[in-house]
N, C-alpha and C positions, 0 to 999 in steps of 0.2 A: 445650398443656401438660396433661401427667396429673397429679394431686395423688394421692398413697397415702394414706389416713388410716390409722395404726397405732397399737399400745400395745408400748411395750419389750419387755413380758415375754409375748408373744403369739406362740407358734409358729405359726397360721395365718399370721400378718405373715411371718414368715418365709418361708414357703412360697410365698405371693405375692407375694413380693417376686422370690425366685428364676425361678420365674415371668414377670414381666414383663420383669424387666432384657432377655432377647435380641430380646423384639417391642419393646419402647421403641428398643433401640439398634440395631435394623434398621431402623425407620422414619424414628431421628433425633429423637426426641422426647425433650422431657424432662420427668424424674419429680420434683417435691417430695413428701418426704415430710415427715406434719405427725402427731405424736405426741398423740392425742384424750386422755391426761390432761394434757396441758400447756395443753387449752382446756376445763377443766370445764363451761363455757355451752353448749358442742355437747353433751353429754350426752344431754342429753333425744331431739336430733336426731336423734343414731345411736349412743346406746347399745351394745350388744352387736352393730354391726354390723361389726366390725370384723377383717379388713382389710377397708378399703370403699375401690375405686378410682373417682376422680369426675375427668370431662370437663373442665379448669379448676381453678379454686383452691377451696378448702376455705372456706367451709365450702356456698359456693354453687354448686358444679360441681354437673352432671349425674349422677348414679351410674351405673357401669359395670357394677361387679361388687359383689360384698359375699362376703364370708364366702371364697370359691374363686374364679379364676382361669381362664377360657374362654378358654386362648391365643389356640386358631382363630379362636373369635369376635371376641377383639380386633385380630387381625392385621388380618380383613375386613373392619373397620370401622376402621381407620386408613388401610385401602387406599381404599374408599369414601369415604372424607375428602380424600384426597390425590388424588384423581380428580376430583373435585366443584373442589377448589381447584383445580385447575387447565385446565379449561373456562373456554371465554369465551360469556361469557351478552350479548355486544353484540347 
């Protein structure tokens, strides 16, 4: 699972949102997205990082991206993910 962290009135959100939807739904994955004024505690965390793509759920995923959106690089690393899952390490 990818988590989007955005803000309503945030045109980068937008943009990386746009962005993501065809590598999410080519790989199958799914996106939450979680609105950072709806969790003022995360503030301090990531502030002005926003849109910030995290590995997992918010507010403890892995950070992806922040600010822009590296299709290429996230395709490669969802492919390398999905290759790794599916090896057997017996």
């Amino acid at each position: 699972m990818l988590t989007l962290v955005v803000r309503s009135w945030c045109s980068l959100c937008d943009t990386m949102r746009e962005a993501l939807a065809p590598v999410a739904a080519r790989h199958g994955v799914r996106v939450a997205e979680v609105d950072l004024d709806a969790h003022p505690d995360w503030e301090e965390r990531f502030g002005e990082r926003v849109p910030l793509l995290l590995a997992g759920a918010a507010p403890e995923g892995a950070p992806l991206a922040a600010l822009t959106l590296d299709a290429t690089a996230l395709d490669a690393w969802l492919t390398a993910r999905a290759v790794a899952r599916g090896r057997d390490f017996r």
